[in-house]
N, C-alpha and C positions, 0 to 999 in steps of 0.2 A: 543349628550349630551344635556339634559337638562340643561334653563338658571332659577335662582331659582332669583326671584326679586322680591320688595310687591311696587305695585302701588301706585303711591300719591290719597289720600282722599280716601283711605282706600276703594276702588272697590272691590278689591277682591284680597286674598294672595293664589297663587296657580304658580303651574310651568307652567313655557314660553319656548316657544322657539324663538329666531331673526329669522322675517320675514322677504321674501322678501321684493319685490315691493314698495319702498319709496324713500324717498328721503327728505335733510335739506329743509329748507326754511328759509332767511333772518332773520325770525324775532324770531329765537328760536323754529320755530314750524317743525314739519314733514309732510309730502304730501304722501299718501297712492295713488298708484299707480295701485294697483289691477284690481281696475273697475272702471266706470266715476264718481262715486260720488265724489271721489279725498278728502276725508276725512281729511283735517290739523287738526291736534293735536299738542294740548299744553301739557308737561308731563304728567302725571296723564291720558289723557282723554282717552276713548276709541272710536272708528267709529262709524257709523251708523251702520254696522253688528255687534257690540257691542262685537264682540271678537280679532278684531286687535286692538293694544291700543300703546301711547308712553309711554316705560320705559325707564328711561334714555337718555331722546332725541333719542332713536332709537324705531321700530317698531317691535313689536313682538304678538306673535301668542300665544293667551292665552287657547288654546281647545285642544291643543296638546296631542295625547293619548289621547283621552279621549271624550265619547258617551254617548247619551241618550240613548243607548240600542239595541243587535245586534238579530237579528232573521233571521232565514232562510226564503224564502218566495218562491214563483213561479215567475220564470222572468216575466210571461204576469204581474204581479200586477206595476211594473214598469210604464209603462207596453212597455213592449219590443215583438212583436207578430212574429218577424223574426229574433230572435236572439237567437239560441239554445232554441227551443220551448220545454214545461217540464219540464224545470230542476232547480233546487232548485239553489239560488242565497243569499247569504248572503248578509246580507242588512245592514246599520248602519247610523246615523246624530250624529253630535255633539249639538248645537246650538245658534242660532241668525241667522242673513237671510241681503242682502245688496240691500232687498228690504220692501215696506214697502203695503203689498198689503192687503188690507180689507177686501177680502176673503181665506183668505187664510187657509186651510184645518187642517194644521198643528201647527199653531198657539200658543200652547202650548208649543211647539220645537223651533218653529222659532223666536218668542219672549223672550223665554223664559229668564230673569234677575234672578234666580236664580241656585246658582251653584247644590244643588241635582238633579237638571233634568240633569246631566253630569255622572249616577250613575254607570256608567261600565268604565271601561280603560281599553289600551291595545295598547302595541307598534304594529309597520306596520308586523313584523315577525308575531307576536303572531296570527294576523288575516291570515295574509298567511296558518299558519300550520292547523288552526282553520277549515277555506273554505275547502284544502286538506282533513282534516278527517272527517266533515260533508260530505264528498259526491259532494261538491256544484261545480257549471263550470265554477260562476263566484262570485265578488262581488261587491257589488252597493253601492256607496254613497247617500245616497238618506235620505226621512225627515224634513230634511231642505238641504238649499245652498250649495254644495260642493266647491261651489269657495270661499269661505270667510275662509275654512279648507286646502286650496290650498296646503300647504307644505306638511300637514298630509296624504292630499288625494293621495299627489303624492310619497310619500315613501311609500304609503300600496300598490300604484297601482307597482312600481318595486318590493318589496317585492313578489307579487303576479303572477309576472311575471315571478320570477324566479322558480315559484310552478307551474308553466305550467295553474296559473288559471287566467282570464279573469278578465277585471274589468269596470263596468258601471257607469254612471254617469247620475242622474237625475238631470237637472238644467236650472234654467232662463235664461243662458247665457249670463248675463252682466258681462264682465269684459273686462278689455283693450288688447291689440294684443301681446303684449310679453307673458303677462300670459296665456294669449290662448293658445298659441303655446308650450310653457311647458306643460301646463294641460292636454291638446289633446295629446302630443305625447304618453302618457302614457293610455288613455283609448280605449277601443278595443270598445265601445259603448256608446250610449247618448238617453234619449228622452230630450229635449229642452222643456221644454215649453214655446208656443206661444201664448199669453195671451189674445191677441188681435192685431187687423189689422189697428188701430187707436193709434198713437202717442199719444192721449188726454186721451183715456182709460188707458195706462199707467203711465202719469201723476197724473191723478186722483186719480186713484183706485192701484196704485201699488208706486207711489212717485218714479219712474223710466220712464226708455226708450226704445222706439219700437225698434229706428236705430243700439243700438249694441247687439240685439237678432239676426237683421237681418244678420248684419255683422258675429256674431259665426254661424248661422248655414247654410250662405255661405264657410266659411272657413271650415268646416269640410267638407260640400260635395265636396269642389274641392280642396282641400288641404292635405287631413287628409284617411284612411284606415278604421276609425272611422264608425263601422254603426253607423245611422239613423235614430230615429222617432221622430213624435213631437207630442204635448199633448195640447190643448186647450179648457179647462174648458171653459162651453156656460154658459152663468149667464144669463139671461131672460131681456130682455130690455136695454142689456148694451153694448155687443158685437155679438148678435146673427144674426142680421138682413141680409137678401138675396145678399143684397148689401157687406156688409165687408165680409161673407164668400166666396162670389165670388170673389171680390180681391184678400184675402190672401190665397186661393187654387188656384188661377192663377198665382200670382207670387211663390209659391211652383215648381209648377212644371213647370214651367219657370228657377225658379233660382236652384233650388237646382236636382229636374229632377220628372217625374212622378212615378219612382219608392220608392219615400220613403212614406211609410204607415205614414197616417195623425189619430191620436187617435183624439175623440170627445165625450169630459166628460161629465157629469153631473152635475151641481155645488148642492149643496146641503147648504142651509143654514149655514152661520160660522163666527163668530169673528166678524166684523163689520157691514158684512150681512144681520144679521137676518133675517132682514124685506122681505130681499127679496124671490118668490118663490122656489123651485127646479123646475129645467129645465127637462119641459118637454118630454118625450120618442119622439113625433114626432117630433121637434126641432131636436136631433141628428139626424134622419131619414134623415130627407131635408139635414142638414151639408153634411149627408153622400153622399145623391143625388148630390149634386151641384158639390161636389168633384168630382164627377166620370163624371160628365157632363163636368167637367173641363181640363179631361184627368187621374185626378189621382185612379192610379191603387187599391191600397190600404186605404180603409178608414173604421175604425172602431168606435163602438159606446165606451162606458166607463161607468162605474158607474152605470148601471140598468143592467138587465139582459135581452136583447135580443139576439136572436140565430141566424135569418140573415146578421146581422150585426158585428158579434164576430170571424167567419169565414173567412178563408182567400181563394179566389177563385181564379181559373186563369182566368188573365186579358184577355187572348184570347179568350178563348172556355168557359168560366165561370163553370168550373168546381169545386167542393170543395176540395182544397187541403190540408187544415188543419183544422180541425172543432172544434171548443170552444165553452163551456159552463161555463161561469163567467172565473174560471182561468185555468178550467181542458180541456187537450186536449179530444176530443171525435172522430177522427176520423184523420187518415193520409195516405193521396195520393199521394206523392213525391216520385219518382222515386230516383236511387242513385245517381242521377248526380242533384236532386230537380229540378225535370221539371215536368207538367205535365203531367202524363201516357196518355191521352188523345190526344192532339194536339203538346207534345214536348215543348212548351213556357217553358222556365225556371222564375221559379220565387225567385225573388230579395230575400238576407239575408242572414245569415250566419247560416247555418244547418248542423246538424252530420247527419249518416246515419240512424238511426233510432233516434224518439224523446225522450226526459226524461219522467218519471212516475211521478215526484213529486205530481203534482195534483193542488190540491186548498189548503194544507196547511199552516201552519202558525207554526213556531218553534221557540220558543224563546231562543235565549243562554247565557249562563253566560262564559267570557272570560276565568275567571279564573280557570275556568278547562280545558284551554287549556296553562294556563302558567306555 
């Protein structure tokens, strides 16, 4: 049930629902417990993700139902490269973000203070039955932050569950260890991104923290069934250097294991950015070397179009076992047990017996023809 309530100083008059993760505080105020920000609010105010807010001295979730818009997409765009390869995934964000990062891609979304960028709705069933009749294997929250939609995210993902269809979560991975553990039980996938291997670059350029990224995407490889990838936009001068990527693909596959495919973006000019270049095609190239010099098995490029880099080989024998072109598969060599026909190596992911066709499309949906 929907809690129908209008905010002090007239923020916004729209339906809530009571959030978790809070708690009173002495002096009248509330303590958002979600992630480390730890957000106190005085009635009326809203968090720094700008869509938890205090009504009524308690906490509630103001995005509830309700999207800036759902589209079917290809799982790589997530980009997910061993998690039912080809198949169409519906995708949705609501928005605002509980982070506050200066390039950030999305930024329309994530920022976003107005309420028409919320122009779709749709309870967690409706997206369930929606996934089912589009065809799709899974769904992604993805866009902006799916932690700061935490309740929503996690009744679409039972909803979903009970439709036999999958559900993905693109996200920063700040938030604190109760809500982790809720969050996670319910996603059968994640790319994380890891934004950088420098506490200071987070600070800085994201008004956030390195130590509880690290913390979620330990706890999902050793805690969680949860596949695995992670995502790290290279910004030219800020986090790229030989040095930080050799750390953070060393403790990668240290911590979390050599088997989980590291993406390596492209940043492209955005939002606070501007000034800065687009990263370089050889910049990913090296990321991608150093990784593999590092032991890690899978490393991919992002956001330009390279073909040796998009592929996914076997780590033993270097064989091609999945071949990509931007989003579309181009070639598939997995055996039925996904090993290589070649040497036997299996390689890491979660695969059906043959791959999806969706392709490289893009499908836009309106909910309401699935209510």
């Amino acid at each position: 049930m929907l809690y129908h309530g209008n905010m002090s100083n007239s923020l916004f008059q729209e339906s809530v629902i009571p959030a978790k993760y809070w708690h009173h505080l002495d002096d009248r105020r509330i303590e958002c417990d979600l992630c480390p920000r730890h957000c106190r609010l005085h009635d009326g105010q809203r968090g720094f993700c700008f869509v938890r807010a205090c009504v009524d001295h308690r906490m509630v979730l103001t995005t509830y139902g309700r999207s800036s818009g759902f589209c079917v997409d290809p799982i790589e765009k997530k980009p997910l490269y061993h998690f039912l390869p080809g198949t169409p995934v519906l995708s949705f964000g609501t928005a605002g973000c509980n982070l506050g990062c200066k390039f950030c891609q999305n930024w329309n979304i994530s920022k976003s203070r107005e309420s028409h960028t919320l122009a779709d709705t749709a309870m967690p069933t409706t997206i369930a039955q929606a996934a089912k009749s589009l065809g799709c294997r899974s769904v992604a929250f993805t866009y902006n932050e799916p932690i700061i939609f935490h309740e929503y995210a996690v009744d679409v993902a039972m909803a979903c569950r009970e439709q036999g269809i999958r559900t993905v979560a693109v996200t920063a991975g700040i938030l604190c260890d109760k809500p982790r553990q809720t969050f996670f039980q319910w996603m059968d996938a994640a790319n994380v991104d890891l934004k950088a291997f420098d506490a200071s670059f987070y600070k800085r350029n994201c008004a956030a923290w390195l130590e509880p990224v690290l913390e979620t995407l330990q706890y999902i490889a050793r805690e969680t069934d949860v596949w695995l990838e992670t995502t790290t936009l290279l910004i030219p001068g800020e986090n790229d250097s030989d040095h930080e990527l050799d750390a953070m693909t060393r403790w990668v596959v240290e911590h979390l294991g050599p088997h989980i495919p590291m993406h390596f973006s492209a940043f492209h000019p955005a939002f606070r950015m501007i000034h800065y270049p687009p990263t370089p095609a050889d910049t990913l190239r090296r990321a991608c070397q150093i990784a593999r010099q590092n032991g890690l098995e899978h490393a991919y490029i992002g956001n330009v179009q390279d073909h040796g880099d998009e592929s996914t080989l076997c780590p033993a024998c270097g064989t091609q076992l999945i071949g990509r072109t931007g989003y579309t598969l181009t070639a598939w060599n997995l055996d039925r047990n996904h090993c290589c026909p070649q040497c036997g190596t299996r390689c890491a992911g979660v695969f059906e017996e043959q791959p999806g066709t969706w392709g490289s499309r893009r499908l836009p949906v309106r909910m309401k023809d699935f209510s």
